[in-house]
C-alpha positions as CSV (number, residue, x, y, z in Angstrom):
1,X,-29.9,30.7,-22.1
2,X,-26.3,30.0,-21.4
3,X,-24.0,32.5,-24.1
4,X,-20.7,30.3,-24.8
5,X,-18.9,33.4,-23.5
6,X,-20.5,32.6,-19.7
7,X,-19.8,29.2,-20.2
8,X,-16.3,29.9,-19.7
9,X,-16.6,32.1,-16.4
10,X,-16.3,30.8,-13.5
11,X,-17.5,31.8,-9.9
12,X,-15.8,32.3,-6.5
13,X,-16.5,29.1,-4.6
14,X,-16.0,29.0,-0.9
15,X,-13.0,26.0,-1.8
16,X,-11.4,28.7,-4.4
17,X,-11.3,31.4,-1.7
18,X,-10.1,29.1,1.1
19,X,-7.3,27.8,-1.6
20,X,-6.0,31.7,-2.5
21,X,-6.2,32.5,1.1
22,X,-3.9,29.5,2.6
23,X,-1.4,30.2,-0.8
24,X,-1.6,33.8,0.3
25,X,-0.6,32.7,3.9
26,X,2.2,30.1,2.7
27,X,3.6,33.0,0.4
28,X,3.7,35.4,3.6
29,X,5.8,32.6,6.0
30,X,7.9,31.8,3.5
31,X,9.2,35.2,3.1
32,X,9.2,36.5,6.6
33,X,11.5,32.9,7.3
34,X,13.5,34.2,4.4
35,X,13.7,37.7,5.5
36,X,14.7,36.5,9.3
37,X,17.5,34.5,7.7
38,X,18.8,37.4,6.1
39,X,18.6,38.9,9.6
40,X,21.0,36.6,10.9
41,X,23.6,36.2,8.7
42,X,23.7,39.6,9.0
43,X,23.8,39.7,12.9
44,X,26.2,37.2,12.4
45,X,28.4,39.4,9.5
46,X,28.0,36.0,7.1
47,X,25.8,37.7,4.5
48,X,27.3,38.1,1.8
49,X,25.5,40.3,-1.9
50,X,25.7,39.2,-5.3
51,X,26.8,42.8,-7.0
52,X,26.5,41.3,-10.4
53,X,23.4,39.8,-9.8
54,X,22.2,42.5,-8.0
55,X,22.9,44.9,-10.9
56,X,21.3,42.5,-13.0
57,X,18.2,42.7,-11.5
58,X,18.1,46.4,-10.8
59,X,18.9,47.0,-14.6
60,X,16.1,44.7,-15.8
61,X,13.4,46.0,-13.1
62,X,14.4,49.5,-14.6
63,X,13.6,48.8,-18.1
64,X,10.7,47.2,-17.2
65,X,12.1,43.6,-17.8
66,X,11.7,41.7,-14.9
């Protein structure tokens, strides 16, 4: 007999898998495109940093805040 506390659960299904995997993939270009575009504004001696927002974040990711 099904327990309502099973009923809940669900199961890795080859569709569920597939779906994390391509998100995973999507996640992974994204950044790298991000990450070369930092590249070449910095090549290029357009980047620019945020200090405050830098700070910001630094502080927060310190205390655990993010």
């Amino acid at each position: 007999m099904i327990s309502p506390i099973q009923s809940g659960a669900t199961l890795p299904t080859a569709k569920n898998v597939q779906n994390r995997e391509v998100e995973s993939k999507t996640e992974s270009s994204a950044s790298s495109s991000k990450v070369q575009a930092i590249k070449e504004s910095l090549q290029k001696g357009e980047y620019k940093l945020d200090l405050p927002a830098t700070a910001e974040k630094m502080a927060l990711n310190l205390l655990n805040r993010e």
